[in-house]
N, C-alpha and C positions, 0 to 999 in steps of 0.2 A: 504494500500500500504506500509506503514511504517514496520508491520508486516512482510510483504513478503521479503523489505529487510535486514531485522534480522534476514531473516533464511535465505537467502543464503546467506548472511555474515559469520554466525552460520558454513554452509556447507561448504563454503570453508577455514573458519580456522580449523575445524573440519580433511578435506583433506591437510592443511597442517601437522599441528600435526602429522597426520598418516603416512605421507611420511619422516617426519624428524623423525618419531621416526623408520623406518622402516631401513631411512641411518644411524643411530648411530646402529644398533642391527647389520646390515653387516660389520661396520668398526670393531665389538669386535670379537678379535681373539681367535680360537677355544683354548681347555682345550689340553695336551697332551704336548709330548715332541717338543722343538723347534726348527725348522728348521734352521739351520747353517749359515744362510744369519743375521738370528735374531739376534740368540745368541750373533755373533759377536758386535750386533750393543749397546745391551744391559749390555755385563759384560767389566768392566773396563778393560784399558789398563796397567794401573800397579795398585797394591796392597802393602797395609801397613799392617806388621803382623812383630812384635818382635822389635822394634823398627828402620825397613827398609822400603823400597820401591823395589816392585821387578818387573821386566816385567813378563805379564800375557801372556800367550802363547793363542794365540784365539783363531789358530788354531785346538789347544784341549782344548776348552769349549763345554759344554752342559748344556742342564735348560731344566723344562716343568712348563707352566704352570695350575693353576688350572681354573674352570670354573669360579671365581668373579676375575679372570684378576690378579691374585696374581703369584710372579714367584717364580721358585725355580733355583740356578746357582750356577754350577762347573765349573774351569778348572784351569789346569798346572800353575804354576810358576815356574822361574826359579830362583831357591833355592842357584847357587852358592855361595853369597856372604855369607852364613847364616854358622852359627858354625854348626861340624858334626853332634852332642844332638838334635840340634832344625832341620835341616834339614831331620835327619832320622825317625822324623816325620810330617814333613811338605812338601806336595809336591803339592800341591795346597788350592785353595779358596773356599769356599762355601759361597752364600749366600741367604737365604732365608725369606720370607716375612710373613712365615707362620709357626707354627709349625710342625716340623717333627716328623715322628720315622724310626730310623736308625736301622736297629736290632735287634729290639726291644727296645731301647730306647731313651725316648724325646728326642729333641731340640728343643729350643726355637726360634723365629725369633731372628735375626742378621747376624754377619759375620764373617766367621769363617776361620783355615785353618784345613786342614786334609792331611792325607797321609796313604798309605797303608804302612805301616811297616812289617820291619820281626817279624819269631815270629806267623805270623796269625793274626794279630791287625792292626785294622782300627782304627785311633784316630781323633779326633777333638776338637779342640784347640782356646781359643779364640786368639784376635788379640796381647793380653799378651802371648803368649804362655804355657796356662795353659792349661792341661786338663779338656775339661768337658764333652768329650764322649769318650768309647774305648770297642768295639765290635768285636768280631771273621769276618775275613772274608770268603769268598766261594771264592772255585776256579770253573771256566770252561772251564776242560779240551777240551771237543768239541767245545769251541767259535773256528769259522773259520776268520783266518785272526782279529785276536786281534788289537788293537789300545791303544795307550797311553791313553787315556779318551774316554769315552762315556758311554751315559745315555740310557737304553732302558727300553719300558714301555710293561709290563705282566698283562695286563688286571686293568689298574690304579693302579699298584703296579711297582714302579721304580728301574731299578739295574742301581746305578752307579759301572763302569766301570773303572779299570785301569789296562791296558794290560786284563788278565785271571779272575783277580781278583776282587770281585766284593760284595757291599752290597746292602743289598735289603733297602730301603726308600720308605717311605706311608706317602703322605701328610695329617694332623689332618682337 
C-alpha cells in the first residue's frame, strides 16, 4: 500500500511540474519586432548621452526581441539642448542586450546614441559621444507614409527606420 502511495504522489507532482512548466513556456514572449504597447513600457523615459539628460520621445520607439528573451531598442530624443556637433549626430538611443551588426559592422551590447546624418552616414556613439560605429545608409524611396522611427523585420533581418532612411541590423 505504501508503494501505491509513492506513485500517485510521484503522479501528481509529476502533473504539476508539467503544468507549471507549460504556464512559464506561454508567459515567454515571442522573438520578433515589439509591439508599441511594449516598447513603451520597456525603453526609458529620458536618457543620458554627452553629459545631459534628454526626454525620450516613446512615441517613436521600437525594439525586437530575440528568441532567449534578449531585447534590442531604439527611439527619438529630443536633442535641443545639445551643441549643433553633437546633435547632428545624435538623434536618438539604442540599446541592446546582445551583439549586433549594423551594416555590416559589430556592436557590442550597451547603450548607445545614433543619428542618421547628412552626408549618407549613420553613426553611433557611445554615451561619451564618441564614435564607435559609422555606416552608409539606404534610402526608400517607395516607403509609403514614412514615420520619424521605426523598426521593420525582413525575414529576421531588421531595418531600422528614420523617416526614408534606413539601416539594415542582424542580431549575432
Amino acid at each position: 500500500m505504501r508503494y501505491a502511495s509513492i506513485r500517485v504522489f510521484l503522479a501528481v507532482a509529476s502533473f504539476v511540474l508539467f503544468l507549471t512548466g507549460s504556464a512559464f513556456s506561454e508567459d515567454k514572449k515571442p522573438a520578433g519586432v515589439l509591439a508599441s504597447a511594449e516598447t513603451k513600457q520597456v525603453v526609458p523615459s529620458s536618457y543620458f548621452f554627452r553629459g545631459q539628460s534628454a526626454s525620450v520621445q516613446l512615441r517613436n520607439s521600437a525594439g525586437f526581441r530575440r528568441a532567449d528573451g534578449t531585447l534590442f531598442l531604439a527611439a527619438l530624443v529630443d536633442t535641443s539642448g545639445y551643441a549643433a556637433d553633437v546633435a547632428a549626430k545624435y538623434q536618438g538611443l539604442l540599446i541592446t542586450e546582445f551583439s549586433v551588426d549594423i551594416g555590416g559592422k559589430t556592436l557590442p551590447p550597451g547603450a548607445y546614441g545614433f543619428g542618421f546624418a547628412a552626408g549618407n552616414q549613420f553613426f553611433v556613439q557611445d554615451v561619451g559621444a564618441h564614435d564607435q560605429l559609422q555606416v552608409a545608409w539606404q534610402e526608400d524611396a517607395a516607403l509609403q507614409r514614412p514615420v520619424p522611427l521605426q523598426l521593420k523585420d525582413t525575414a529576421g533581418v531588421y531595418r531600422l527606420y528614420g523617416g526614408r532612411k534606413w539601416v539594415e541590423i542582424k542580431a549575432h
